[in-house]
C-alpha positions as CSV (number, residue, x, y, z in Angstrom):
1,X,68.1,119.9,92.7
2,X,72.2,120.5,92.6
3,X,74.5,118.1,93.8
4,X,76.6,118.7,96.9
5,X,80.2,118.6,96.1
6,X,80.3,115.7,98.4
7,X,77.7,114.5,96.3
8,X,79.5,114.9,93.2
9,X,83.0,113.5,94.3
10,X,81.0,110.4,95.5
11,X,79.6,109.9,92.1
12,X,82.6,110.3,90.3
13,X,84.4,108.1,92.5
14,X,81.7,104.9,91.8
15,X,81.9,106.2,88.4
16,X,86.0,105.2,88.2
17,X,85.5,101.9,90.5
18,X,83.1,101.0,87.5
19,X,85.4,101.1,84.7
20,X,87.3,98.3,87.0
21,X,84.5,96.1,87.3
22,X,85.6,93.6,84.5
23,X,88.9,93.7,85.8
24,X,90.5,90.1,87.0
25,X,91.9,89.5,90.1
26,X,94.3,87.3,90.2
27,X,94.0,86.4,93.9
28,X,92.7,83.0,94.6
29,X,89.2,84.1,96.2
30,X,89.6,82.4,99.3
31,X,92.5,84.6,100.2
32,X,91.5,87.8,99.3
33,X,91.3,89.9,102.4
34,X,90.9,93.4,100.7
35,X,88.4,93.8,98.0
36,X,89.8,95.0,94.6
37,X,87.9,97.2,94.6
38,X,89.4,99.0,98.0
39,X,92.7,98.6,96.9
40,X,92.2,100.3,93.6
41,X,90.1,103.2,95.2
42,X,93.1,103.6,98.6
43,X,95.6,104.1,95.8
44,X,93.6,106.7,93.8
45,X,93.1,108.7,96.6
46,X,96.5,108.2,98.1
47,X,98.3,109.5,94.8
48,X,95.9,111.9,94.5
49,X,96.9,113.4,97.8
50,X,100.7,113.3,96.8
51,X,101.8,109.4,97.9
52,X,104.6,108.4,95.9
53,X,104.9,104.6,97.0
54,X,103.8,102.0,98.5
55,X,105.0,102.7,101.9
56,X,103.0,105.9,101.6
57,X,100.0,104.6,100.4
58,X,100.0,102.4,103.5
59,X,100.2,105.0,105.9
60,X,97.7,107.1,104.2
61,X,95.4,104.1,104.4
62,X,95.9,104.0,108.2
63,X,95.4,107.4,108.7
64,X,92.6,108.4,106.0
65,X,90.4,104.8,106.8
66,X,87.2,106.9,107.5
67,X,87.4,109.2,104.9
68,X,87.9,105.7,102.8
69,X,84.5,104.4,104.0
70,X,82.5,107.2,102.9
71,X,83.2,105.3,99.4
72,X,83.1,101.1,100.8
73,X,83.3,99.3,103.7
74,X,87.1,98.9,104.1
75,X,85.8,96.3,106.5
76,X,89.3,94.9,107.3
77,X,91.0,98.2,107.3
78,X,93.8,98.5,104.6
79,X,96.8,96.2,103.3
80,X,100.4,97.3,104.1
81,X,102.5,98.1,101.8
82,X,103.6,94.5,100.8
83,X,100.2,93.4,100.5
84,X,99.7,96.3,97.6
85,X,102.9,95.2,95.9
86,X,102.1,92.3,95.5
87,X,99.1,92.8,94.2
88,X,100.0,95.4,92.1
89,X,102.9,92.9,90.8
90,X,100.2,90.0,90.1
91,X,98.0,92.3,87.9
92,X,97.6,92.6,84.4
93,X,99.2,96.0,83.2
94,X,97.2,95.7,80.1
């Protein structure tokens, strides 16, 4: 049976989150309010929908948070945009 395009953008989206799975986070685990995986998955979609900064990405967060949680929980919503700096700044570029 053919997918639904729903279908298929949902399966391409888990297979992109997997390619991050070995990824470290540098956050000491009992501070981590948003899952890596969220973050990584808010931005995607964000720049893919034209955000150009952190600011942006933020907003979109706000705005889009149930589109987001057709893909995960996004249980505690989504970080601002100092909270994705700074993450973004304590990752490994490599």
């Amino acid at each position: 049976m053919a997918q639904t395009q729903a279908e298929q953008a949902f399966d391409q989206v888990v297979e992109w989150l997997e390619h991050f799975e070995d990824m470290d986070d540098p956050r000491q685990p009992g501070k981590v309010w948003y899952p890596l995986d969220e973050v990584l998955l808010l931005c995607l979609v964000a720049v893919l929908a034209g955000a150009e900064s952190w600011v942006e990405i933020a907003e979109f967060g706000k705005k889009k948070t149930d589109l987001l949680r057709r893909f995960r929980p996004f249980a505690k919503g989504t970080p601002s945009h100092d909270q994705l700096g700074d993450l973004f700044a304590a990752l490994d570029a490599e």
